[in-house]
Every structure is written in structure tokens, then in C-alpha cells.
FIKOLZA-1660 file (N, C-alpha, C; in steps of 0.1 Angstrom, whole numbers, plus 5000, padded with zeros to 4 digits):
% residues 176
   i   px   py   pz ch aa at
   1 7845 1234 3510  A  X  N
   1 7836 1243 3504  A  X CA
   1 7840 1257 3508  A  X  C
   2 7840 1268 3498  A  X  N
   2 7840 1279 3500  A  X CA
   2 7827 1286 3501  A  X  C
   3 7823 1295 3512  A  X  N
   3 7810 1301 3510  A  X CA
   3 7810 1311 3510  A  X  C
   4 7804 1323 3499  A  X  N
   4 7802 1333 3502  A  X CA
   4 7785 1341 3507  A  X  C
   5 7784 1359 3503  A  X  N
   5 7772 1359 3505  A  X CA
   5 7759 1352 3501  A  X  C
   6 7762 1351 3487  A  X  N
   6 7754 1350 3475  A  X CA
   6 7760 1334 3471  A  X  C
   7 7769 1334 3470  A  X  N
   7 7773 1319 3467  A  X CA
   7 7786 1304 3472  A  X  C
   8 7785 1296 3469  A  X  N
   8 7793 1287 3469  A  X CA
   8 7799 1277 3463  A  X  C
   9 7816 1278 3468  A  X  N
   9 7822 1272 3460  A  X CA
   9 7823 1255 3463  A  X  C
  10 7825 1244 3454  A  X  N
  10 7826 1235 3459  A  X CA
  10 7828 1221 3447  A  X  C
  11 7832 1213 3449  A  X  N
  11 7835 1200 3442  A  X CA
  11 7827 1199 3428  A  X  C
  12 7825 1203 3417  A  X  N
  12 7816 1193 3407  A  X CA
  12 7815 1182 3411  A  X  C
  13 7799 1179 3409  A  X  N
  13 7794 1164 3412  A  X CA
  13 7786 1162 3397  A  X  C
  14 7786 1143 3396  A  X  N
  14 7776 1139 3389  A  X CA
  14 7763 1145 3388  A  X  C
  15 7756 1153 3394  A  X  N
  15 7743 1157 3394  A  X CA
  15 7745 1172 3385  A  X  C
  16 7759 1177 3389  A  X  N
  16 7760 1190 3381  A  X CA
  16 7761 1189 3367  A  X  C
  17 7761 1175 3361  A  X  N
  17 7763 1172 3344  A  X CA
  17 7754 1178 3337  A  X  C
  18 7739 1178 3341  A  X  N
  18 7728 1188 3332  A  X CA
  18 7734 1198 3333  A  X  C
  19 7740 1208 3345  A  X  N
  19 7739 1218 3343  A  X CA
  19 7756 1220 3331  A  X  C
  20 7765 1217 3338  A  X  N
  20 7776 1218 3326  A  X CA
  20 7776 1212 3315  A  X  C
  21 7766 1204 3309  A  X  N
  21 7758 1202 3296  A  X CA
  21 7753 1210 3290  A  X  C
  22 7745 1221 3303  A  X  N
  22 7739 1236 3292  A  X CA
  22 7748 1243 3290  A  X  C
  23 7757 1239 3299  A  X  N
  23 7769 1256 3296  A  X CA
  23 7777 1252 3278  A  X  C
  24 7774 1239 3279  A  X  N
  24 7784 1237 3262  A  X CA
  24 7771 1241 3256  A  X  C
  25 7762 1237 3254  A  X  N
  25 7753 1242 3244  A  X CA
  25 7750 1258 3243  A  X  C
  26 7753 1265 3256  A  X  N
  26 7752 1283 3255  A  X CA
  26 7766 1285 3246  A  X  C
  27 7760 1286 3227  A  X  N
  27 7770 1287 3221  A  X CA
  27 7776 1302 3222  A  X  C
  28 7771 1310 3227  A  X  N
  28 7775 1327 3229  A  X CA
  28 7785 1324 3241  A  X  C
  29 7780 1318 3251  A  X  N
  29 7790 1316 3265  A  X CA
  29 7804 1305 3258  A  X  C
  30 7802 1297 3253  A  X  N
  30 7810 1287 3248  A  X CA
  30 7822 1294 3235  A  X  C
  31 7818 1302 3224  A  X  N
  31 7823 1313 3216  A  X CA
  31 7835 1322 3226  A  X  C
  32 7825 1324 3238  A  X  N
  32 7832 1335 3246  A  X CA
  32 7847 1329 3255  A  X  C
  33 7842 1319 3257  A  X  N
  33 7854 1308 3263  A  X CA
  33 7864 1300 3251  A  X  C
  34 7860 1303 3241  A  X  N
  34 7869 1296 3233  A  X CA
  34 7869 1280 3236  A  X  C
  35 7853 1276 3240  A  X  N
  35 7852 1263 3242  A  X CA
  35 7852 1248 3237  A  X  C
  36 7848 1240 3237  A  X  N
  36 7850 1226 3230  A  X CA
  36 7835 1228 3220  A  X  C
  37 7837 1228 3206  A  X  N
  37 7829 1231 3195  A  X CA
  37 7820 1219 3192  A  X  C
  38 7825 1207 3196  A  X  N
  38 7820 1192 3191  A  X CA
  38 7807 1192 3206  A  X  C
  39 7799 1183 3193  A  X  N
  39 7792 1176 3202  A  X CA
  39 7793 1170 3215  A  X  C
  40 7789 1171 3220  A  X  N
  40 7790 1160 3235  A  X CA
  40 7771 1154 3242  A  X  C
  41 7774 1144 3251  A  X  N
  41 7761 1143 3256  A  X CA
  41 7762 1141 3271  A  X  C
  42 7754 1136 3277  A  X  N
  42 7753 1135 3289  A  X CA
  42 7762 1128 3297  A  X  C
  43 7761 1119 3285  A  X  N
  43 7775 1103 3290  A  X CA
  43 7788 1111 3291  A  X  C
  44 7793 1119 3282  A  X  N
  44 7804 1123 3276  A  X CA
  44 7809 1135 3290  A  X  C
  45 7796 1140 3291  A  X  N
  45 7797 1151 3305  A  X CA
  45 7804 1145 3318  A  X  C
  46 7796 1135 3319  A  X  N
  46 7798 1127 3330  A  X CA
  46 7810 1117 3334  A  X  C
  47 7815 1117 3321  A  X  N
  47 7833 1110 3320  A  X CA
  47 7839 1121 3329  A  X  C
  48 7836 1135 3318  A  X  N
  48 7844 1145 3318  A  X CA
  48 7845 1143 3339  A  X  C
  49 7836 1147 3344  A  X  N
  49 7833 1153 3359  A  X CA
  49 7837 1140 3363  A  X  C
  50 7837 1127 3359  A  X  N
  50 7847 1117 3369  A  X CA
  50 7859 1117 3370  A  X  C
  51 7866 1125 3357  A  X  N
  51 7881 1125 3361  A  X CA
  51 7885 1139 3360  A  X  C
  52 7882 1149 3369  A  X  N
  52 7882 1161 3375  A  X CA
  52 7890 1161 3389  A  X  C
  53 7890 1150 3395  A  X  N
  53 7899 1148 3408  A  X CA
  53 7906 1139 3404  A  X  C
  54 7915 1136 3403  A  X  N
  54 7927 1127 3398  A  X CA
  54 7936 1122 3412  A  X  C
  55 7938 1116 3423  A  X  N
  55 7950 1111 3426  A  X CA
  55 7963 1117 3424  A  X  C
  56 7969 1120 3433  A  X  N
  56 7984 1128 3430  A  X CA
  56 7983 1141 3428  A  X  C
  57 7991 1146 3423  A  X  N
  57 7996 1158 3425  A  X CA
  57 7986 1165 3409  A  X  C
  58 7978 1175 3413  A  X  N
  58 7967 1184 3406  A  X CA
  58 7977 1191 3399  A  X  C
  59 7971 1192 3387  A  X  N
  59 7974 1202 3373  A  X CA
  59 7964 1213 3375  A  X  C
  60 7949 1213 3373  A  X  N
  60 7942 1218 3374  A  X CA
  60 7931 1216 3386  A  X  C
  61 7919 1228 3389  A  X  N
  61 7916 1229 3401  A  X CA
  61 7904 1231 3392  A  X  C
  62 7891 1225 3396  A  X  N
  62 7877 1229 3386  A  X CA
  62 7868 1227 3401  A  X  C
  63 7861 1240 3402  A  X  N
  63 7853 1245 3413  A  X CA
  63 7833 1247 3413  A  X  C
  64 7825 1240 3411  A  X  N
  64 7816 1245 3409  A  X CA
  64 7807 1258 3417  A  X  C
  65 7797 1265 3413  A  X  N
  65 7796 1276 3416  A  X CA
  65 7783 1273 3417  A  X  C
  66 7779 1278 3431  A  X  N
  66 7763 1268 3434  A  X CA
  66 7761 1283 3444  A  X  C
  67 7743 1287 3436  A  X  N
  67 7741 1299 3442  A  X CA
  67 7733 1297 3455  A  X  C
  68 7739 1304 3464  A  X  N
  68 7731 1299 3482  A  X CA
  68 7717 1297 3486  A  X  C
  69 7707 1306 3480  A  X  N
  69 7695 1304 3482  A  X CA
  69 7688 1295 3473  A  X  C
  70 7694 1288 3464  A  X  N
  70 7686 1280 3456  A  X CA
  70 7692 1263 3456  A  X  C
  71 7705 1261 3458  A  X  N
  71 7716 1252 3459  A  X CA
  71 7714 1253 3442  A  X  C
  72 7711 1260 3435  A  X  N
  72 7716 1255 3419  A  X CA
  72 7730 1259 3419  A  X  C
  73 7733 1249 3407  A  X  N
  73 7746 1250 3402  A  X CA
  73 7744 1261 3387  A  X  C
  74 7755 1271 3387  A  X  N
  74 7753 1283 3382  A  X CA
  74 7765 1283 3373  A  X  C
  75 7770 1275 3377  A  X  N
  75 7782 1281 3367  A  X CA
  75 7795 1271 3370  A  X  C
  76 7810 1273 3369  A  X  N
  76 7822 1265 3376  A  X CA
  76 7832 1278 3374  A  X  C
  77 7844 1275 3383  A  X  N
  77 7860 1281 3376  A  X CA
  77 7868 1273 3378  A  X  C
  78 7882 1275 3369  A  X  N
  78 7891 1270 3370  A  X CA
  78 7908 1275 3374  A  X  C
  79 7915 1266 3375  A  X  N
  79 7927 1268 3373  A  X CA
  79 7936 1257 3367  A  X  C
  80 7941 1257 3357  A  X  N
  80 7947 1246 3349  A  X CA
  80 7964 1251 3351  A  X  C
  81 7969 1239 3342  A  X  N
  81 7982 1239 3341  A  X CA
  81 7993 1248 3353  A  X  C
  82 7984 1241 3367  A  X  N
  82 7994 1250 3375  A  X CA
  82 8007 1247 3377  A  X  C
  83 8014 1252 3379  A  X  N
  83 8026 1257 3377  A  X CA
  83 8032 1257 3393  A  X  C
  84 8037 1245 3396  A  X  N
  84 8039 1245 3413  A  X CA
  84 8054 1254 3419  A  X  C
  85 8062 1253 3404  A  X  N
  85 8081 1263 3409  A  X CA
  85 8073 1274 3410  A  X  C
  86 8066 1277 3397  A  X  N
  86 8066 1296 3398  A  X CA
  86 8054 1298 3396  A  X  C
  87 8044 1290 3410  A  X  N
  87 8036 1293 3418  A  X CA
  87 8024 1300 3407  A  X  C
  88 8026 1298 3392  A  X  N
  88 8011 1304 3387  A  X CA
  88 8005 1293 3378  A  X  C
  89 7989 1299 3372  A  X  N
  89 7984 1292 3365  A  X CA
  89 7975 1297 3356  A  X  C
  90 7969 1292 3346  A  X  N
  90 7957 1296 3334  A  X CA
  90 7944 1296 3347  A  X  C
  91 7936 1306 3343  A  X  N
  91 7924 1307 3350  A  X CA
  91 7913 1311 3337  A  X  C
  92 7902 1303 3348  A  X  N
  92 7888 1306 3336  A  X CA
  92 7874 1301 3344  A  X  C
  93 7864 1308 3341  A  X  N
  93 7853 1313 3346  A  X CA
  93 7844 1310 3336  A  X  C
  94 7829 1302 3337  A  X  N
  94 7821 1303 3328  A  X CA
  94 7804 1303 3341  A  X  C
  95 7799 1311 3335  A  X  N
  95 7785 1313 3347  A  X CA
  95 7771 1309 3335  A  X  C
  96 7762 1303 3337  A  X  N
  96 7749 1305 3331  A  X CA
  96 7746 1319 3325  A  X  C
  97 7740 1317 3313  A  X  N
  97 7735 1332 3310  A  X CA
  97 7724 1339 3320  A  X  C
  98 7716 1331 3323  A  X  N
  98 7702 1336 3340  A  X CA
  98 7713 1340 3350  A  X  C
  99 7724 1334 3353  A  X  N
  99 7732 1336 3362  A  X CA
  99 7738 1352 3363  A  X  C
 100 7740 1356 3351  A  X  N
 100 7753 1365 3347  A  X CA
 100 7743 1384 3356  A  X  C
 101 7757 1390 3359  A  X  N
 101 7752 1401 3361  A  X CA
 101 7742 1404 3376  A  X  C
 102 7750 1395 3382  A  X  N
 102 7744 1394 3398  A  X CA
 102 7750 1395 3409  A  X  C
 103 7764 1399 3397  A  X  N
 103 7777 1400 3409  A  X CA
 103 7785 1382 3417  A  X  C
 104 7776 1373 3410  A  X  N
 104 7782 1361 3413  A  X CA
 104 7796 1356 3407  A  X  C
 105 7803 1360 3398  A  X  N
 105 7813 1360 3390  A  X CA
 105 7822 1365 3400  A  X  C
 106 7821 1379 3400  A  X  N
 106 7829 1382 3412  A  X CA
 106 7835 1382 3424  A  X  C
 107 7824 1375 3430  A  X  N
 107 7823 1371 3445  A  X CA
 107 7824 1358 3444  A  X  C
 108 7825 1348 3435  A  X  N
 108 7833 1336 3432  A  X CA
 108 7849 1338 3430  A  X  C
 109 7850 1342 3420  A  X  N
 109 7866 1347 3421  A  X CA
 109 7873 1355 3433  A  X  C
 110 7867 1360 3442  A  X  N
 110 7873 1367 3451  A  X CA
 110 7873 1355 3463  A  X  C
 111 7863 1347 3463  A  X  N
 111 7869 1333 3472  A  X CA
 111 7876 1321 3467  A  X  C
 112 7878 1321 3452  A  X  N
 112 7885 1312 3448  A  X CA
 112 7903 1316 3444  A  X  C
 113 7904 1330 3446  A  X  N
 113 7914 1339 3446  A  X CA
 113 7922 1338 3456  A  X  C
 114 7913 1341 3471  A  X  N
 114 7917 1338 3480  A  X CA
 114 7926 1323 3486  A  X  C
 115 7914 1316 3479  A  X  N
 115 7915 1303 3485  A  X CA
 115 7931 1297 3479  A  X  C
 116 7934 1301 3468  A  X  N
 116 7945 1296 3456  A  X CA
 116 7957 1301 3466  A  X  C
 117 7955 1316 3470  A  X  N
 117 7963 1322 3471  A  X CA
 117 7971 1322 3488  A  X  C
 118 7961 1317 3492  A  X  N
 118 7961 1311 3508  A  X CA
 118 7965 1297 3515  A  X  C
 119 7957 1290 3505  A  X  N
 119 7960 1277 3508  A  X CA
 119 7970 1268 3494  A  X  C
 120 7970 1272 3484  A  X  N
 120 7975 1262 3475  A  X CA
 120 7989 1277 3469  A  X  C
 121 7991 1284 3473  A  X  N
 121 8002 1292 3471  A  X CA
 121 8006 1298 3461  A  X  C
 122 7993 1300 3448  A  X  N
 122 7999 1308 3441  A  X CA
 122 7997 1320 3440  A  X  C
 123 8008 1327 3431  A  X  N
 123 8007 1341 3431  A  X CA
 123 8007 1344 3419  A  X  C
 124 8003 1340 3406  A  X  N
 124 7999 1348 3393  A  X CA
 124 7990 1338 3383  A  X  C
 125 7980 1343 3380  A  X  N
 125 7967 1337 3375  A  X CA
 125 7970 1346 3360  A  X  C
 126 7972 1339 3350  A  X  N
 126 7969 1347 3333  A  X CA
 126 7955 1340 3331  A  X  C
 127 7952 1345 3323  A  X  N
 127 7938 1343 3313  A  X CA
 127 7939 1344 3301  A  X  C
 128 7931 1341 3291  A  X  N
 128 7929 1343 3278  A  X CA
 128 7914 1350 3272  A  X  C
 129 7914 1359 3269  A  X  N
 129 7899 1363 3265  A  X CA
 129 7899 1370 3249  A  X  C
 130 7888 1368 3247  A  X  N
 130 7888 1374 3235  A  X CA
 130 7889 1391 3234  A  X  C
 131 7897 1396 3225  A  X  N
 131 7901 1412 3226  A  X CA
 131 7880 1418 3224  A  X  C
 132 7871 1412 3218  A  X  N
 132 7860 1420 3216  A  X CA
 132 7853 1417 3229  A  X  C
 133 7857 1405 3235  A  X  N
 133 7846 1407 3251  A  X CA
 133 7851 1413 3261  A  X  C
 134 7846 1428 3256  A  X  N
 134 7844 1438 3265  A  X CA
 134 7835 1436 3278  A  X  C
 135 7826 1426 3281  A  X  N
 135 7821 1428 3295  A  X CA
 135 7829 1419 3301  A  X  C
 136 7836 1410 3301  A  X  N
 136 7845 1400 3307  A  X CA
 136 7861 1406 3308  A  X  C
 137 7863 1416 3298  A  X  N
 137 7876 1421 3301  A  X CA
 137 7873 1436 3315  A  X  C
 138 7861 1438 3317  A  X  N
 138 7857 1448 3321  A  X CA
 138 7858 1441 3340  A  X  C
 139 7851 1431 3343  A  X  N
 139 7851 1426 3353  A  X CA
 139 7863 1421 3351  A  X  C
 140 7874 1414 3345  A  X  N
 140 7886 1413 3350  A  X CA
 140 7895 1427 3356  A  X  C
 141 7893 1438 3348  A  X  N
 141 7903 1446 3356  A  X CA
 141 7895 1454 3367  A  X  C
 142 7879 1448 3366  A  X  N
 142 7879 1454 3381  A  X CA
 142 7882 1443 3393  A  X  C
 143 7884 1435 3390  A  X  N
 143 7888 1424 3400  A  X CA
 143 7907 1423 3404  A  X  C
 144 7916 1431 3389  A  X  N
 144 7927 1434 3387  A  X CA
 144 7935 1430 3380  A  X  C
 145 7927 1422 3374  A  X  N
 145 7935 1416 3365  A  X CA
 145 7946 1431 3350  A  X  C
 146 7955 1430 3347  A  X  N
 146 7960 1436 3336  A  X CA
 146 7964 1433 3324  A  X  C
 147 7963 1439 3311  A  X  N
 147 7970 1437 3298  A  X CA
 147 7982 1427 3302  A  X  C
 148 7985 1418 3295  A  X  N
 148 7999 1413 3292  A  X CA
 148 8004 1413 3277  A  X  C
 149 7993 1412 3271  A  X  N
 149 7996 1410 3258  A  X CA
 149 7986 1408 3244  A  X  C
 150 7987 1406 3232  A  X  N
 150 7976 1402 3223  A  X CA
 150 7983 1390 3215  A  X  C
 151 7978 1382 3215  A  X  N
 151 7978 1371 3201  A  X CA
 151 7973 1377 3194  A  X  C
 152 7977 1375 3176  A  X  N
 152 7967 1384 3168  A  X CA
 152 7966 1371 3160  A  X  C
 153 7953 1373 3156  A  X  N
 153 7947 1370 3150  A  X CA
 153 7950 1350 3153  A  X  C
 154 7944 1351 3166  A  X  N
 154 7946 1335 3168  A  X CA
 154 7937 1326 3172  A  X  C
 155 7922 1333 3170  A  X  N
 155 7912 1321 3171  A  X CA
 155 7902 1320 3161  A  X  C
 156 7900 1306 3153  A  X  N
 156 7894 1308 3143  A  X CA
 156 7877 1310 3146  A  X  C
 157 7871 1320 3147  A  X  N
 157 7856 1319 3152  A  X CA
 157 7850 1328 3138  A  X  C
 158 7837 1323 3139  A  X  N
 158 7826 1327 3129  A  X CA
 158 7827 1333 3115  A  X  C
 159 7837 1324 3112  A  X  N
 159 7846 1320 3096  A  X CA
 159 7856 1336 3096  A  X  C
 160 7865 1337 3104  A  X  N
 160 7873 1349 3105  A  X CA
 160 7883 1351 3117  A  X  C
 161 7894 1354 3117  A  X  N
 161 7908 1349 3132  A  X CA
 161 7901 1363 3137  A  X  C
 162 7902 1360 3151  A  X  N
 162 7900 1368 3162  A  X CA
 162 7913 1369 3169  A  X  C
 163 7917 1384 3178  A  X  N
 163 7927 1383 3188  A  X CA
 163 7925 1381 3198  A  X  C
 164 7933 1371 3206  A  X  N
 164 7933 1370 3220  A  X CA
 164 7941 1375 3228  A  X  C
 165 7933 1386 3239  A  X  N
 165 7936 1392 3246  A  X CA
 165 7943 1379 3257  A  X  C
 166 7955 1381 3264  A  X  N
 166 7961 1378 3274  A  X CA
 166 7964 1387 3287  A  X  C
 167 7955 1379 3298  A  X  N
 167 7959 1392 3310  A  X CA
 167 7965 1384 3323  A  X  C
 168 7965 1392 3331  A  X  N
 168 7974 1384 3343  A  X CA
 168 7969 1395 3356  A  X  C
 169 7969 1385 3369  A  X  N
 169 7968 1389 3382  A  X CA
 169 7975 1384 3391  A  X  C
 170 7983 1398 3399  A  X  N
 170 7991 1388 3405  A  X CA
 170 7985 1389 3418  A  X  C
 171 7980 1377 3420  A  X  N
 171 7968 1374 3440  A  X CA
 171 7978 1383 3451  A  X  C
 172 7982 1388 3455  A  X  N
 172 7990 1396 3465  A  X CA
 172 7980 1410 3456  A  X  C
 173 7979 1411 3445  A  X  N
 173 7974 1425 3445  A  X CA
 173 7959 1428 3441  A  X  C
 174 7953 1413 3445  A  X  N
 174 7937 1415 3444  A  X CA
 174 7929 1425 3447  A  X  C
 175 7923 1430 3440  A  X  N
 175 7912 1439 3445  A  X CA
 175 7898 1443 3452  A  X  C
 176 7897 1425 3453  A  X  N
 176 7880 1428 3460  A  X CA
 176 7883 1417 3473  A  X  C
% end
């Protein structure tokens, strides 16, 4: 477990299924993630969070985000498709809407930044966000993340292609 002030990091468990059950149904948070559009249910959750630790050598790292004074679970992050030669990987963050704006996003990424970049060795995290989420592009480059690039016109949302902003950080030049 990672702890910070305000929060901690730690394993998804079976009991966190309600909570990452609401996060697919927060279709604004799910839009914003470019998330899984289909239905799902509780059962379907609960697959998901049993094969989250896999045996052998990790592709992806999924962290739940559990706030200190309440033990709720608030949110998760990730890191997928890592990349063990050239030490990088896709990152992604999704928090409760009650959650958001408390400074917990941040202070999760700055111990899960750490932790990547400390113990599991890497040194460059991209993202994908959408070019109009301006509050999410906004806490990435205060955190330091930078521009890399635009897909244009490459996600189909709310009958119309949206561009996806592409950005990157490289953990040696963290900011918080």
C-alpha cells in the first residue's frame, strides 16, 4: 500500500465492485475516459477485478484509490501495456464525481509516479485525453505531463469524431 495525506493507494478488491460499477455508469466520467460503452453488471465487475493480478510477468498495474478518513474507495489508476525494454507505459486515472476537486487525483499520482518510477523502473508514462477536457489536461501539465501530439478526429462520441490529445511524462521530471 501506498499512503498518502488524504489518501491510499492499494490492491482492488471484490468489495470495490459497487464502487467501480458506479464509475461505468458516471457516463460524463466514462465519455471523459473514452470508456467501455456496453452494459455491464455486478457479475461482469467482479470477473473484471479477479483477473487484475495475473501470475507472471504484469502488462498492466490497476491501483485503487481509497480516501484515508473514510476507507471509501474513490476512484483507481492505471498503467497498461508496460513496456519493460523502454521502461514506459499508457497511464489513466478515473476518481468519483463527489471525489473530484480535492486534490486527491493528484496526490494519487504523485505516489503512484513515485512508486512506478522507484520500484518498477519506469521512466515515461503517455496518456490519451480528449483535446476538449480542459480540466484533466489542466492537472496533467500541472503534474507535467506535455503535448506529444493530436489524433484528429479519432473518437466517435455523441454522434461526431472528437481529437485525441496525446501527452507524455517523463518520471525523472515530475513535478509534485
Amino acid at each position: 500500500m501506498l499512503t498518502g495525506k488524504n489518501v491510499t493507494l492499494r490492491p482492488i478488491q471484490l468489495e470495490d465492485a459497487p464502487g467501480t460499477l458506479k464509475l461505468r455508469y458516471d457516463m460524463e466520467a466514462n465519455k471523459a475516459m473514452m470508456g467501455y460503452p456496453f452494459p455491464v453488471n455486478i457479475e461482469n465487475e467482479k470477473n473484471w477485478i479477479n483477473n487484475l493480478y495475473p501470475q507472471g510477468e504484469r502488462k498492466t498495474i490497476f491501483l485503487a484509490i481509497e480516501e484515508n478518513k473514510t476507507k471509501k474507495f474513490v476512484g483507481y489508476l492505471s498503467v497498461k501495456n508496460i513496456n519493460y525494454i523502454n521502461a514506459a507505459a499508457d497511464f489513466g486515472i478515473i476518481l468519483a464525481k463527489e471525489s473530484r476537486g480535492k486534490g486527491y487525483a493528484k496526490e494519487a499520482m504523485r505516489l503512484f509516479f513515485n512508486y512506478l518510477y522507484q520500484e518498477i523502473h519506469l521512466r515515461k508514462l503517455t496518456l490519451y485525453v480528449l483535446e476538449e477536457n480542459t480540466p484533466a489536461i489542466n492537472i496533467y501539465k500541472k503534474v507535467g505531463f506535455i503535448r506529444e501530439g493530436l489524433l484528429k478526429d479519432h473518437v466517435w462520441q455523441d454522434g461526431q469524431y472528437k481529437n485525441l490529445m496525446v501527452m507524455s511524462l517523463f518520471l525523472k521530471d515530475l513535478k509534485i
